[in-house]
Every structure is written in C-alpha cells, then in structure tokens.
C-alpha beads as a LAMMPS data file, in Angstrom:
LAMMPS data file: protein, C-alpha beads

262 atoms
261 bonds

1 atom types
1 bond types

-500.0 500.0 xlo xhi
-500.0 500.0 ylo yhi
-500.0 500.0 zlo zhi

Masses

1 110.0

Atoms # bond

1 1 1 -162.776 -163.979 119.515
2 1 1 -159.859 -162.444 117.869
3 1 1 -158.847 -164.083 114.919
4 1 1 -155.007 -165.866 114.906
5 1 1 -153.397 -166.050 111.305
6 1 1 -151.767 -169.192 110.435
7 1 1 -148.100 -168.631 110.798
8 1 1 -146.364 -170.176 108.358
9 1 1 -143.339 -170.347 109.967
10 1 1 -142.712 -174.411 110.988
11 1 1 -142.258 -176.199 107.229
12 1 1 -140.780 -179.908 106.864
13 1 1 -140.320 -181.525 104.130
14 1 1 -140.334 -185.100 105.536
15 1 1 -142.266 -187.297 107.936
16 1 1 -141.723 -190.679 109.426
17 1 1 -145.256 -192.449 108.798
18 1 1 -147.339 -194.577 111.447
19 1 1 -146.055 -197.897 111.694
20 1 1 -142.161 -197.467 111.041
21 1 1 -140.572 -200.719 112.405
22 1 1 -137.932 -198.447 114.013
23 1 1 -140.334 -195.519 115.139
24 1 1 -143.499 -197.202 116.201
25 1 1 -146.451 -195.383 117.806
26 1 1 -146.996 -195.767 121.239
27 1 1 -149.919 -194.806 123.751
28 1 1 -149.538 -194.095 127.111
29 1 1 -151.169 -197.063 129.689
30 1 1 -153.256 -194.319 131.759
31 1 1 -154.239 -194.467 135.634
32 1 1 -157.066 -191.789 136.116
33 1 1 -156.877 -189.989 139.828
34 1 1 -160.011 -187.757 141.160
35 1 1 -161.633 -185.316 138.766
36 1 1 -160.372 -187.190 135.919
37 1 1 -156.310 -186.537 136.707
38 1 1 -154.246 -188.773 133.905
39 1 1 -151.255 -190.342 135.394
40 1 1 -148.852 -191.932 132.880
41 1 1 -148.320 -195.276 134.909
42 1 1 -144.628 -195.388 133.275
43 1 1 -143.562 -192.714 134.698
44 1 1 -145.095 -192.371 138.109
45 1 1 -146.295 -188.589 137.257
46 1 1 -149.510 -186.927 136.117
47 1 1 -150.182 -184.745 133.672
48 1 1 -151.466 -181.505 135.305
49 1 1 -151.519 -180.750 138.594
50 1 1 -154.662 -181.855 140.611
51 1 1 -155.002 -178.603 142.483
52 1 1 -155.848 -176.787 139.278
53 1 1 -154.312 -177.688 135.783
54 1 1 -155.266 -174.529 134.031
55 1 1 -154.448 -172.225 136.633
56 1 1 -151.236 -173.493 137.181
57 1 1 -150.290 -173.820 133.478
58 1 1 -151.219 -169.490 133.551
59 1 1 -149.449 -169.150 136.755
60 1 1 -145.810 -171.306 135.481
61 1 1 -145.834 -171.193 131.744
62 1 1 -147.716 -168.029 131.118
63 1 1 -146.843 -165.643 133.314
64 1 1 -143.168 -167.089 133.640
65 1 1 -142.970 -166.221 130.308
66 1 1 -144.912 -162.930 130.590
67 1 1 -148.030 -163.619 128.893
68 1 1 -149.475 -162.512 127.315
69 1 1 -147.980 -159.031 127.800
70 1 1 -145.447 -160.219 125.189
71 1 1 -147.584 -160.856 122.345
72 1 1 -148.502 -156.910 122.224
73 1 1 -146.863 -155.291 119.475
74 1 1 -145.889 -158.455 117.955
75 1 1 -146.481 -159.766 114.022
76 1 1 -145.299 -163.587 115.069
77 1 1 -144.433 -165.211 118.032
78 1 1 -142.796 -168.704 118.224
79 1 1 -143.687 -170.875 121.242
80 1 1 -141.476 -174.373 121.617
81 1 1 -142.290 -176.674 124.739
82 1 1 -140.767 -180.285 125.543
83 1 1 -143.190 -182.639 126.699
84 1 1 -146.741 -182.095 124.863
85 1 1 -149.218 -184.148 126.775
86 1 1 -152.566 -183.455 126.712
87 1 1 -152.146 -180.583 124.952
88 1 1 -153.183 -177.952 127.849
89 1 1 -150.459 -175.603 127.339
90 1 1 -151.110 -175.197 124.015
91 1 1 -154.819 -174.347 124.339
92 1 1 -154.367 -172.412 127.609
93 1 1 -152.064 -169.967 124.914
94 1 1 -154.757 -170.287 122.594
95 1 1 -157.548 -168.978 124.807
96 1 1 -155.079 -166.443 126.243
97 1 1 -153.976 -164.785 122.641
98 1 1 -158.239 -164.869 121.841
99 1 1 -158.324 -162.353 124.831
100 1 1 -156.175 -159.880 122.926
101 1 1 -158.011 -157.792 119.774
102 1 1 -154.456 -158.233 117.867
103 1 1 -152.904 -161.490 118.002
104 1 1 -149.438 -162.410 116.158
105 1 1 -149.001 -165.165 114.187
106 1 1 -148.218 -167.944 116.574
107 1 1 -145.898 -171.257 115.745
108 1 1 -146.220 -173.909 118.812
109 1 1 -143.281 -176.521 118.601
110 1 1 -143.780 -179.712 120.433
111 1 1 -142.104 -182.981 121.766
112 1 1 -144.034 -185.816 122.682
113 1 1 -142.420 -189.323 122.893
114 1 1 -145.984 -190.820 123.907
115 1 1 -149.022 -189.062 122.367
116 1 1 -152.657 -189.687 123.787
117 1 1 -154.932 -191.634 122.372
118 1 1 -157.835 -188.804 120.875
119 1 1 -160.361 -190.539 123.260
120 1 1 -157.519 -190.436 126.184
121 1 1 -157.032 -186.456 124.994
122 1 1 -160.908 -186.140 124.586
123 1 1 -161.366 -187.130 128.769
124 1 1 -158.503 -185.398 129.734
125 1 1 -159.548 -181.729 128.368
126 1 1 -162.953 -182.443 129.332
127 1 1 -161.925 -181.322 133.175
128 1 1 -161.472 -177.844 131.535
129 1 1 -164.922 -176.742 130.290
130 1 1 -163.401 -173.102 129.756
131 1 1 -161.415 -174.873 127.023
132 1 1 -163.842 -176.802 125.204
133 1 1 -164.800 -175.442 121.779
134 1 1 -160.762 -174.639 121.403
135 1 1 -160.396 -179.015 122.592
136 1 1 -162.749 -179.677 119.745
137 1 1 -161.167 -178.299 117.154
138 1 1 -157.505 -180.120 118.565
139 1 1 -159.301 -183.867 118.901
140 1 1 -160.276 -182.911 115.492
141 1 1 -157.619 -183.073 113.537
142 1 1 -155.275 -185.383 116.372
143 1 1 -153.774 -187.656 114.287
144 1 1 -150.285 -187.678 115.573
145 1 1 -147.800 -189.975 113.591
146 1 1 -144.191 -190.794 114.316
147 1 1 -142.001 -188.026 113.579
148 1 1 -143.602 -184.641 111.998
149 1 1 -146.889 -183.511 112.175
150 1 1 -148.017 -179.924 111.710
151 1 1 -151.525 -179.215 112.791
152 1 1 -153.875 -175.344 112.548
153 1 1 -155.808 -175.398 115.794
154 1 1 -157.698 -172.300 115.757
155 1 1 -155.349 -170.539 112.917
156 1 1 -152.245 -171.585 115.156
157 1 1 -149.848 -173.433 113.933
158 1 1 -148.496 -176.488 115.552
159 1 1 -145.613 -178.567 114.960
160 1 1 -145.631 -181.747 116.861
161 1 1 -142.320 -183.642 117.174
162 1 1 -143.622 -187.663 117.951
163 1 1 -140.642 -189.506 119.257
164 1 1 -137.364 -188.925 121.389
165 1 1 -136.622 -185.105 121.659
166 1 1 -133.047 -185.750 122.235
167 1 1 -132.773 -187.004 118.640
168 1 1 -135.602 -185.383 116.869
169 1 1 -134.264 -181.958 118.054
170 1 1 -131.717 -181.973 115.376
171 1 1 -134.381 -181.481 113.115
172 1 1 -135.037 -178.233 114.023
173 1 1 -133.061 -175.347 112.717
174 1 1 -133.334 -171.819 112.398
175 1 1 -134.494 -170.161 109.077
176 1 1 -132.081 -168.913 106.617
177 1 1 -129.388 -169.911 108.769
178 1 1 -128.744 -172.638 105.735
179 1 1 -130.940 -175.624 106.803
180 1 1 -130.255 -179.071 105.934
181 1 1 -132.565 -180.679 103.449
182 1 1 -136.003 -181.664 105.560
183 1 1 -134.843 -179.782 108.391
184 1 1 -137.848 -178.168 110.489
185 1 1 -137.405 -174.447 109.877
186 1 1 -138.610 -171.923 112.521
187 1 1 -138.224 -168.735 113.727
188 1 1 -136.000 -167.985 116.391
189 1 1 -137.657 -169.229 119.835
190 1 1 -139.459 -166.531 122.013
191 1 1 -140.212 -168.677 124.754
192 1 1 -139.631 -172.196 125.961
193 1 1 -142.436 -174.255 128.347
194 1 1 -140.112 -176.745 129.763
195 1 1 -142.689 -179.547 131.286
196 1 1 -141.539 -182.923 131.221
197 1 1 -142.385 -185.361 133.770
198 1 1 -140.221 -185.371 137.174
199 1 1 -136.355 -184.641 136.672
200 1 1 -136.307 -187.593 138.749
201 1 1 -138.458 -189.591 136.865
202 1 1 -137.781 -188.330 133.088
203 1 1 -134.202 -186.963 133.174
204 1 1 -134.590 -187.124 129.652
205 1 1 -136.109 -184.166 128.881
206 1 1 -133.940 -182.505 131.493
207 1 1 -130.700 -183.535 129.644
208 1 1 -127.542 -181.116 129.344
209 1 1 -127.241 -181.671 125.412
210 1 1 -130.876 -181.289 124.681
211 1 1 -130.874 -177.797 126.744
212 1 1 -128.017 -176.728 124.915
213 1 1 -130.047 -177.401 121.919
214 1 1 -132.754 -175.436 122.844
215 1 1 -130.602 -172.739 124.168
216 1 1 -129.244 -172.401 120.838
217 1 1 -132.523 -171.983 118.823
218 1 1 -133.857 -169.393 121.408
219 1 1 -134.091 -165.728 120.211
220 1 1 -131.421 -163.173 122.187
221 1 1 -134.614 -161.997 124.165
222 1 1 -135.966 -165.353 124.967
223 1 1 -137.166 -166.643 127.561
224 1 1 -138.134 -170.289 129.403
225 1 1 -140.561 -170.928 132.650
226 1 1 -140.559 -174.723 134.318
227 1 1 -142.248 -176.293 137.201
228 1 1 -139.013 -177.830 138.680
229 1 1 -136.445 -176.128 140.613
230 1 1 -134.597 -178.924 141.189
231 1 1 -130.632 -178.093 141.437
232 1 1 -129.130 -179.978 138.472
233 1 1 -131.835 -178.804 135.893
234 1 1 -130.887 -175.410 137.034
235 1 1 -126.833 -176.111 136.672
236 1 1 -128.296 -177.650 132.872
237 1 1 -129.516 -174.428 132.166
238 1 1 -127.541 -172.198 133.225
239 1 1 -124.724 -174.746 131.380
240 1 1 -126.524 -174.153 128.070
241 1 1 -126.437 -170.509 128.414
242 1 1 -129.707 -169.195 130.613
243 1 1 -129.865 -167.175 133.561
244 1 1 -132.369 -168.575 135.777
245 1 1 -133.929 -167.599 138.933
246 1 1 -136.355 -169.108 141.253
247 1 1 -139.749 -167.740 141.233
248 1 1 -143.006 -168.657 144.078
249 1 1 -144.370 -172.104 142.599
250 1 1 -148.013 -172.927 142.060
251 1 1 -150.007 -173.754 144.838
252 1 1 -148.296 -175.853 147.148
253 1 1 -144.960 -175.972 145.194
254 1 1 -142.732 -173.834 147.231
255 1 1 -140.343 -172.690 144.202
256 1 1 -140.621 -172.612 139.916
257 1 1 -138.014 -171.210 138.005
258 1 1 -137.555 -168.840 134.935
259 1 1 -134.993 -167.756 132.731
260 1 1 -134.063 -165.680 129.436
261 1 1 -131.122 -166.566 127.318
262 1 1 -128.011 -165.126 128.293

Bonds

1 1 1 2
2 1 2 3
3 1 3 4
4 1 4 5
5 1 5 6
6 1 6 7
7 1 7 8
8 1 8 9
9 1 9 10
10 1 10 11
11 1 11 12
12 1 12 13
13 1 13 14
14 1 14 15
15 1 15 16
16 1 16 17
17 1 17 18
18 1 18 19
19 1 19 20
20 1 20 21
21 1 21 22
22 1 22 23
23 1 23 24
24 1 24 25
25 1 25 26
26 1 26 27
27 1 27 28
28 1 28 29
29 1 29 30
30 1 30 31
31 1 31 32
32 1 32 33
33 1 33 34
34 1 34 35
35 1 35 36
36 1 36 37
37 1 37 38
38 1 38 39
39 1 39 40
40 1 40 41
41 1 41 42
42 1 42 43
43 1 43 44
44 1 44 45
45 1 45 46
46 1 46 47
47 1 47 48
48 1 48 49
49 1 49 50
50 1 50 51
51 1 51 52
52 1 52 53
53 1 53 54
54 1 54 55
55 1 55 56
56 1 56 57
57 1 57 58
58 1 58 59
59 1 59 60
60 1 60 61
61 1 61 62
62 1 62 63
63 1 63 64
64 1 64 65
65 1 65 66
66 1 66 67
67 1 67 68
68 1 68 69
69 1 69 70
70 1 70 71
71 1 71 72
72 1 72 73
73 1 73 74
74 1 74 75
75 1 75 76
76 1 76 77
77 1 77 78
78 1 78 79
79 1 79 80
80 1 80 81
81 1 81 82
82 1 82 83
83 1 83 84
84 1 84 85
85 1 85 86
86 1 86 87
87 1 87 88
88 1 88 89
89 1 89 90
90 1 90 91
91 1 91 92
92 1 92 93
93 1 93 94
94 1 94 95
95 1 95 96
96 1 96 97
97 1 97 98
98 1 98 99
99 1 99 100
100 1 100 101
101 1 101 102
102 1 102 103
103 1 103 104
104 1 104 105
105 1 105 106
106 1 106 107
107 1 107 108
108 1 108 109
109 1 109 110
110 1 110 111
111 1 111 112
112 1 112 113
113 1 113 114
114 1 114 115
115 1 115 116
116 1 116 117
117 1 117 118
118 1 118 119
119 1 119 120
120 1 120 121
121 1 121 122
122 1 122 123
123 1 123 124
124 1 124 125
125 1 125 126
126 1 126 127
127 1 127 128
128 1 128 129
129 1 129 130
130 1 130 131
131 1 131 132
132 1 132 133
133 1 133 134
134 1 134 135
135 1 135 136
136 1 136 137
137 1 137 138
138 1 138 139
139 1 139 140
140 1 140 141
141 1 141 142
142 1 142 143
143 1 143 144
144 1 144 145
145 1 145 146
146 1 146 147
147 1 147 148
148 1 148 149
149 1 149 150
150 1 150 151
151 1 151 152
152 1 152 153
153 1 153 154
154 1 154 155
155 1 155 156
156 1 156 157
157 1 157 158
158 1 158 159
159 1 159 160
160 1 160 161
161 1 161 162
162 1 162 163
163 1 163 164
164 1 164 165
165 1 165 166
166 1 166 167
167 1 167 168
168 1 168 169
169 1 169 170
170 1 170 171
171 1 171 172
172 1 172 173
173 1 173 174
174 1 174 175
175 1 175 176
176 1 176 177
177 1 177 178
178 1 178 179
179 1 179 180
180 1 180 181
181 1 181 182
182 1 182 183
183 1 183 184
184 1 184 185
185 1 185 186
186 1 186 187
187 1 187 188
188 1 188 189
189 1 189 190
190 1 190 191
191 1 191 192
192 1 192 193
193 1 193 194
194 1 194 195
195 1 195 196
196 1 196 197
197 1 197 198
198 1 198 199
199 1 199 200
200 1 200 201
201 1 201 202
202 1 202 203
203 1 203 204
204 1 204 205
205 1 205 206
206 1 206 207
207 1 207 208
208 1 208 209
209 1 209 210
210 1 210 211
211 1 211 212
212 1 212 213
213 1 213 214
214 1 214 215
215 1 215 216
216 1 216 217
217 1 217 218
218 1 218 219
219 1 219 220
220 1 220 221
221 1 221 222
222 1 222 223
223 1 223 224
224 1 224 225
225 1 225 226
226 1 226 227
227 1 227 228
228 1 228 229
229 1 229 230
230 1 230 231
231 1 231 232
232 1 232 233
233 1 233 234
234 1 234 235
235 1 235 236
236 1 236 237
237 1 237 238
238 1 238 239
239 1 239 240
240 1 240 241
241 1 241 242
242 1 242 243
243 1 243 244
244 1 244 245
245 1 245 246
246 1 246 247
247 1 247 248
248 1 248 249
249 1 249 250
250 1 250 251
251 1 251 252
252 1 252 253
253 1 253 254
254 1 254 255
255 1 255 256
256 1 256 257
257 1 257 258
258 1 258 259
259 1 259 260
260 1 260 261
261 1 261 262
C-alpha cells in the first residue's frame, strides 16, 4: 500500500466539547433495510444506495470528480464533502489513493449534523469487506464531538465539522487569506462530494447561501459531483458560481450531475 503523508493543511484552534448545552451530541435513531442498509428514520433516506454503496460512491463522487486521475502529479489535494455519514466516501478515497505508488497529501473536510454511533459505523462498513482494515483504523479513533474534530485515518487527514453546516461553514477559511482567530484554515478546495440526504428531504444541505460558501472556498480548477439532479439544486449551483451538467446516474438513477467552478 502506498503510503499517504499527513497533510497538515486543516488546523483549528478551538473546539466545542461533548455536552455543550447549546451544541449537544446527537445519534441518529437507525432503521436497517436488507444487507445491512442504514436508513436515518428522520429523514426518510438511507445512507448508500442498496444496489451497491461502494460502486456507486466510485461511479458519482470519484469519477465525477475524476479520480483518481487527478491526484497524479499532485503534492496535496484537499477533498471537502457535506453530509459525512458513515464515512464511505472517505474510505472509498482512501483505498483509491493506496492504488496509486505516489499519493499527495490529502485533507478530507466534513459536515455531519448527526454522527454514528462507532458501533452504528462499525455495522454499517461491515457490508464493505474490501474496506475493512482502512474501517478499523476510522472506528478507531471515532470520537466525534460537537464542533471540530480532526482525525489521521491512514496518514489522511480529516476534519470533521459536527453540527449545522450552514453555520459551522463560516469557520472555514482559506489560508493566508487573513483568517479570523480559530478559523479552520485549508487549502483551496479541489473537489466537493455534495451528498446530503434528498433535496426534498434535507434542503439544508442544498441551501443557496451554503453553496455560495462552498463555491467560494473552491480552487479556480475545482470541481463538485452529486447524486441529485434535481432542478433547483442545479439553479443553487449554478447561482453560487458552478457550471454544471448532467451526467448518466448510478444504476437505476437516470441522471447525476457535475460541475467545476466557474
């Protein structure tokens, strides 16, 4: 396996701690389909699709970014996603870049309002054998608090936002373009996995602001890759400043979409 250098890239200097009155912890209440499929009961949606989870994570997020291809010739590579879950995307780029004999130094930014449980995570990567040794090593040190957490998951770095992206996005700024005090510094955002639940059921994470956000932290070559083609998340994006275009969906999904900044 090639070896991924921590990146170095995603410093805070503050965190809210477990048990904030005004940021408290919450679990997901969990309905499990066939093959072990988590559906968040709250939201009416599972986590992965039950045709194939990994393969359609490679198919939309991957390739819609195209990955790994992009990695090549690259000394750092920053990765930012809304909607962490059970963590799939982030190992699915782990065991991609371990295919590659040089690897740049990857920073994985994350947004998770609801983090799993690490025996909820634990069952839930367990229908992906193929990703097991890199799922140990994530359950190991899953420990996710409200607000910041910054985790090395096979010399990876990631930085998990726990809360409401819409606020906790502010946070984030890009470095040396004079930070506030405790503001999450990264580098300028190669690609975005957009994969919150259903627009129609978490038009949260689909929001016009937040987009523009994200938009604005994205590198001039970036690029994003989503599961939805639905016609006002497009109209959000291309609002906040992508170009987007539909793509062939993943199995039975008739349509994704991708975009790059400008």
């Amino acid at each position: 396996m090639a070896k991924i250098l921590a990146a170095l890239t995603c410093r805070k200097d503050r965190f809210w701690k477990a048990g904030t009155p005004d940021m408290p912890t919450k679990a997901p209440e969990l309905e499990w389909l066939d093959s072990d499929v988590p559906r968040a009961e709250g939201f009416g949606d599972t986590y992965f699709s039950k045709a194939g989870g990994l393969a359609e994570t490679r198919h939309v997020f991957l390739n819609g970014n195209g990955l790994p291809q992009r990695f090549l010739g690259r000394e750092t590579f920053t990765i930012a996603e809304f909607g962490f879950g059970t963590g799939l995307n982030f190992l699915t780029t782990l065991a991609a870049l371990a295919e590659l004999e040089e690897t740049p130094r990857l920073t994985f930014l994350s947004f998770e309002l609801f983090p799993l449980t690490v025996n909820q995570l634990t069952r839930a990567l367990g229908a992906f054998p193929d990703l097991a040794d890199l799922a140990d090593e994530l359950t190991a040190v899953w420990v996710p608090e409200p607000g910041w957490n910054k985790m090395t998951v096979s010399g990876a770095e990631l930085c998990l936002g726990v809360g409401d992206a819409r606020e906790m996005i502010a946070d984030v700024a890009l470095e040396g373009h004079g930070q506030e005090p405790g503001a999450i510094a990264i580098a300028p955002i190669d690609a975005w996995y957009l994969d919150g639940f259903s627009p129609a059921k978490n038009p949260e994470l689909w929001d016009a602001d937040l987009l523009k956000w994200a938009a604005d932290l994205t590198a001039a070559d970036g690029t994003l890759a989503t599961y939805t083609a639905a016609g006002w998340v497009r109209r959000n994006l291309q609002s906040a400043g992508f170009s987007v275009e539909k793509k062939q969906g993943f199995a039975g999904k008739r349509e994704m979409v991708v975009g790059r900044r400008g």
